[in-house]
Backbone as CSV, one residue per row, in Angstrom:
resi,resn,N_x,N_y,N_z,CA_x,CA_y,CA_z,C_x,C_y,C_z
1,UNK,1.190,7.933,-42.759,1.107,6.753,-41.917,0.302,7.025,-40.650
2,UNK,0.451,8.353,-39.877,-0.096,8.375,-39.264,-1.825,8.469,-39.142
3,UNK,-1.993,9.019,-40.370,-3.641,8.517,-40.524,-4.327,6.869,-40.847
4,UNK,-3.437,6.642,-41.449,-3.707,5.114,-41.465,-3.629,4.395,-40.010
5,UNK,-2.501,5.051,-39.392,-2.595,4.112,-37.433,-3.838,4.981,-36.739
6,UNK,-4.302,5.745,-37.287,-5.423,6.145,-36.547,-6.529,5.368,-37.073
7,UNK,-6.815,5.021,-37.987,-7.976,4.500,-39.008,-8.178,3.098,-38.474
8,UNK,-7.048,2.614,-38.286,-6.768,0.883,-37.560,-7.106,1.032,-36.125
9,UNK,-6.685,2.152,-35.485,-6.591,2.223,-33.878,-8.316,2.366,-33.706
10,UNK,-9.149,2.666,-34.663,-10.394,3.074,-34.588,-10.795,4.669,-34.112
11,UNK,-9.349,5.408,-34.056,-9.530,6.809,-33.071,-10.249,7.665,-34.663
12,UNK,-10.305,7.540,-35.630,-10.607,8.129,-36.385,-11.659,7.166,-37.782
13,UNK,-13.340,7.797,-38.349,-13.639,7.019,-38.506,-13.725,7.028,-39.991
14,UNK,-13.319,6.136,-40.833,-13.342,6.175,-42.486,-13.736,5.177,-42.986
15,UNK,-14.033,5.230,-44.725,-14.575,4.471,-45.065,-14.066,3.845,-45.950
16,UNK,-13.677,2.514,-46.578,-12.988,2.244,-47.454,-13.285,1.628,-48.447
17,UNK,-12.934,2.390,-49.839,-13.920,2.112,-50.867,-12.262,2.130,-52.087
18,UNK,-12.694,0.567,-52.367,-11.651,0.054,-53.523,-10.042,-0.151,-52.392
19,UNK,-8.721,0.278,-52.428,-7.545,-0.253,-51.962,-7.520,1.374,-50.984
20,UNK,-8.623,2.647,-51.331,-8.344,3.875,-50.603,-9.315,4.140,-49.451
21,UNK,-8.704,4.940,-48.705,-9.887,5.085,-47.270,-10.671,6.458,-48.168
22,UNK,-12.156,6.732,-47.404,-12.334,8.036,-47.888,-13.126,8.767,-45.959
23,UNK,-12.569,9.652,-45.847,-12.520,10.342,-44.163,-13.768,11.468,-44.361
24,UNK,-14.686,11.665,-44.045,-15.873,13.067,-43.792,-14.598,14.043,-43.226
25,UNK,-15.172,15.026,-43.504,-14.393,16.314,-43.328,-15.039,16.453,-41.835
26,UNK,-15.988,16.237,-41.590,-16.748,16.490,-40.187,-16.240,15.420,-39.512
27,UNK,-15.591,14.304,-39.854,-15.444,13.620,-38.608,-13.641,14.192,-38.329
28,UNK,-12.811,14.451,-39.376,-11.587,14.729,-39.197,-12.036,16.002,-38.228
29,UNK,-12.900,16.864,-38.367,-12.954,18.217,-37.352,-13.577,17.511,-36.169
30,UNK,-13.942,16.784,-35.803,-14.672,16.226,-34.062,-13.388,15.495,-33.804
31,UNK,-12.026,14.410,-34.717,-11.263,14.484,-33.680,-10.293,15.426,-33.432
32,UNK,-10.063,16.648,-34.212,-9.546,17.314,-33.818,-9.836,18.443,-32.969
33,UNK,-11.035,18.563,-32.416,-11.627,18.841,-31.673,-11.467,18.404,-30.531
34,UNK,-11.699,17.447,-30.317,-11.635,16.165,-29.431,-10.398,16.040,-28.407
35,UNK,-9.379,16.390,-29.281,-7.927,16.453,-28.728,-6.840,17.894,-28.749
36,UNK,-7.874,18.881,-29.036,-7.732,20.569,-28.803,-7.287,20.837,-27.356
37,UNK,-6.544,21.741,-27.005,-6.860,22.178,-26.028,-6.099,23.577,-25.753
38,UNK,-6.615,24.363,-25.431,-6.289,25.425,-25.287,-4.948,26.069,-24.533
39,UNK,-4.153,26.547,-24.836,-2.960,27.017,-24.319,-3.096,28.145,-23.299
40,UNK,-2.603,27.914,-22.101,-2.828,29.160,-21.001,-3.367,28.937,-20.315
């Protein structure tokens, strides 16, 4: 679920082909990137 409230929220960007989303592997790594942050 929580990828789907990201997909709607627009924070994450996919594409939807037939009733399924399909996500780039490169965009799942820029937002997790995005929202990294280093400990210490």
């Amino acid at each position: 679920m929580t990828v789907y409230r990201l997909i709607q929220s627009g924070d994450l960007r996919a594409a939807r082909i037939g009733k399924s989303y399909r996500i780039r592997e490169d965009d799942v790594d820029a937002y997790l990137q995005d929202r990294f942050s280093d400990a210490g």
